[in-house]
Every structure is written in C-alpha cells, then in structure tokens.
C-alpha positions in Angstrom: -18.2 43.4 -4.5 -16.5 42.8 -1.1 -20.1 42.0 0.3 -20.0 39.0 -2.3 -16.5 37.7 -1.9 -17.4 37.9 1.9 -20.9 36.0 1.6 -18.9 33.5 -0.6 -15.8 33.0 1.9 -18.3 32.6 4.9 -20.1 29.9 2.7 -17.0 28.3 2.0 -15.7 28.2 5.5 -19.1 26.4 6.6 -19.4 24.0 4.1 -15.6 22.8 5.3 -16.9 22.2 8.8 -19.8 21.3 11.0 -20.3 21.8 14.7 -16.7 22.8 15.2 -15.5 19.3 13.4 -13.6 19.2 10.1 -15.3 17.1 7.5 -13.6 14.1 6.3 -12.8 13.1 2.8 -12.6 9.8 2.3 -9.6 8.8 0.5 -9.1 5.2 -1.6 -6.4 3.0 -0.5 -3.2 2.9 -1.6 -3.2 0.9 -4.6 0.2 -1.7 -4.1 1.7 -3.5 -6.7 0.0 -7.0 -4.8 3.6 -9.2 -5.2 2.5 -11.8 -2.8 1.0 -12.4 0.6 2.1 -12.2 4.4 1.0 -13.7 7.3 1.9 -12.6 11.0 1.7 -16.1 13.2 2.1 -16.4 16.8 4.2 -18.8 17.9 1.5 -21.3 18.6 0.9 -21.3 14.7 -2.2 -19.3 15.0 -2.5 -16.4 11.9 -2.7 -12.8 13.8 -3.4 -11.0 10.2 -3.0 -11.5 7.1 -2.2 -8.9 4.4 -1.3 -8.2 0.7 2.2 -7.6 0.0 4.4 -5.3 -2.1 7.5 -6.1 -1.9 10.9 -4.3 -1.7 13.9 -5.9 -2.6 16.2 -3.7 -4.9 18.0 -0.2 -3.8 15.7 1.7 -5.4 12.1 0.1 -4.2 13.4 0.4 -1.2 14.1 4.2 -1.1 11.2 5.1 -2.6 8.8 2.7 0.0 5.2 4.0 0.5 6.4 8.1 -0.3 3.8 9.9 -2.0 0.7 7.0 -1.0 -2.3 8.6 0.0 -3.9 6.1 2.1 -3.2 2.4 2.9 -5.7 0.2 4.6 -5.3 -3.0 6.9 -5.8 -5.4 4.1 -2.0 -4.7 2.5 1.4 -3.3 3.2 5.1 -3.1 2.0 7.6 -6.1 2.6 11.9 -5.1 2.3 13.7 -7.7 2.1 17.1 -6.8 2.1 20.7 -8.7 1.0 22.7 -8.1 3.8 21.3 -8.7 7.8 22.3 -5.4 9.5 20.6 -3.0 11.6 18.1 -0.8 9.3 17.0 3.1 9.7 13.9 3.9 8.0 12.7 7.7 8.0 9.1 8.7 6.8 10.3 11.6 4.2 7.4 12.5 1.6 4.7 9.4 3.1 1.6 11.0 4.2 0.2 8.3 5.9 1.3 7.3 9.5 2.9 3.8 9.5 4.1 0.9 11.7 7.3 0.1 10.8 8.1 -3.4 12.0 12.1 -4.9 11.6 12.2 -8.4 11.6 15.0 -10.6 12.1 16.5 -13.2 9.8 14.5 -16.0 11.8 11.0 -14.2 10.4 10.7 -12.7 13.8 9.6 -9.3 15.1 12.5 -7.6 16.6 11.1 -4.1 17.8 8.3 -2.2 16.3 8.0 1.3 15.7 4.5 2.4 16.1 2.3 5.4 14.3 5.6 6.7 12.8 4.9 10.9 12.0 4.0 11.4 8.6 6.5 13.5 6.5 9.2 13.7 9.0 12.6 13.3 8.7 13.1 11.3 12.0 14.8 8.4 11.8 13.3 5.2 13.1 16.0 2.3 13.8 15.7 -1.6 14.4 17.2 -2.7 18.0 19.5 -5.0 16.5 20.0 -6.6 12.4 17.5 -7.1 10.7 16.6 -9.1 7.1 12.8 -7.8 6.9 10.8 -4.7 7.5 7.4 -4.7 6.9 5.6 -1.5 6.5 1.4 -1.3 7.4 -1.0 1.5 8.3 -1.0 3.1 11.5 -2.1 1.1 14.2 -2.0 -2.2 12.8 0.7 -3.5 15.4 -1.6 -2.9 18.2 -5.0 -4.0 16.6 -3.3 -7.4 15.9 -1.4 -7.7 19.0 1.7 -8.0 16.8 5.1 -8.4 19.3 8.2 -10.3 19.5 6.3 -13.1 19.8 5.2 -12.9 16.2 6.7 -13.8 13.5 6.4 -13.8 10.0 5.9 -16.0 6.7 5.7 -14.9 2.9 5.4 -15.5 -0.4 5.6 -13.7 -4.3 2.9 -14.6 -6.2 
C-alpha cells in the first residue's frame, strides 16, 4: 500500500513539473464589467494604449477594486474616479494579480506610477501629490507603453 501511494505521489510530483520548470496554467482574463474606454495620449496627441474600462466611482467599487481577479490582460483595466482631489493610498489586499497603479491628476495627467505592485500585500502605495483618477492595469503595462508624466489620459462610459 505505501509502495502505491509512493508510485502515485512520484507521478504526481512529475506531471507538476518538467526539467526543473513549473508548468503553467493558463488562466482567462479577468472578465471587467466593460463601462467604457481609455486612452493614454502623449502630449503630442499620439494614443500610447488603449484599453477597456471598468470604472470605479462609488465607496464601495472602490474598496473592492480588482480583489479576488484572477488574471487581467493588456486589453482592459479599472478606472476610480473619485469626488474629492486629494492624495490617494491604494494597498493590494486579496488581488492576486500584480498591478500598475497609476494616480492621475485632475488635469488627466500621470502624476507618479507605482509599478508591479506585490500581490496580496498589505503595503500601501501612495500618489505624490492629489489626485482625481487612478487607473489600475496588469503588471507591466506602464513600462511596455512607455506610460510617464508625460501622459495623460482621456475617457468615456459607454
């Protein structure tokens, strides 16, 4: 009997991983509520990215964000849009997935990024100054669209 749960634990183990590498299981993208859309422009006019929005913009969308989303790919993202234009904290409690958290300023334009914030953590990430916007995207996305204070924002409901 232990000679089987053995021969079973061992097959197990190597189904799991190959040449020393973990498999990966793919996991669907978040699915967002798709409120509207939101474009980051350079300030020549010229469209960075473009994504699909959910947006934020009463107390309690806003504490719940992205918590409990499995995946979320370059093609959407969460926009809060809050009442008053104040400095914001954001922490990543119960979100799985890494994030760029990007504040932006009343004007539509970035005012600091916070890039590849840790998953499940309870660190708090702040803006540099206030803030109306904050737009949430997968890990990463800052730096593959060259997103900086040069960037700004414009958006739209549906």
């Amino acid at each position: 009997m232990i000679l089987v749960f053995f021969f079973f634990e061992i097959l197990l183990l190597s189904a799991c991983t190959y040449n020393n590498q973990t498999l990966q299981v793919n996991q669907p993208p978040a699915s967002i509520r798709k409120d509207g859309t939101l474009d980051f422009v350079h300030l020549g006019e010229t469209i960075k990215a473009s994504i699909a929005i959910e947006i934020a913009d009463t107390p309690e969308t806003q504490m719940k964000g992205l918590m409990g989303r499995g995946a979320l790919d370059d093609s959407s993202g969460m926009l809060f849009v809050f009442e008053r234009i104040e400095p914001q904290k954001f922490w990543m409690k119960n979100t799985p997935v890494p994030l760029d958290i990007i504040f932006v300023g009343e004007d539509g334009c970035i005012v600091n990024i916070v890039e590849s914030a840790t998953p499940m953590s309870n660190k708090i990430y702040r803006s540099s100054g206030p803030v109306k916007y904050v737009v949430e995207v997968r890990a990463g996305f800052a730096k593959r669209f060259q997103l900086d204070t040069d960037t700004c924002i414009q958006w739209q409901r549906r």
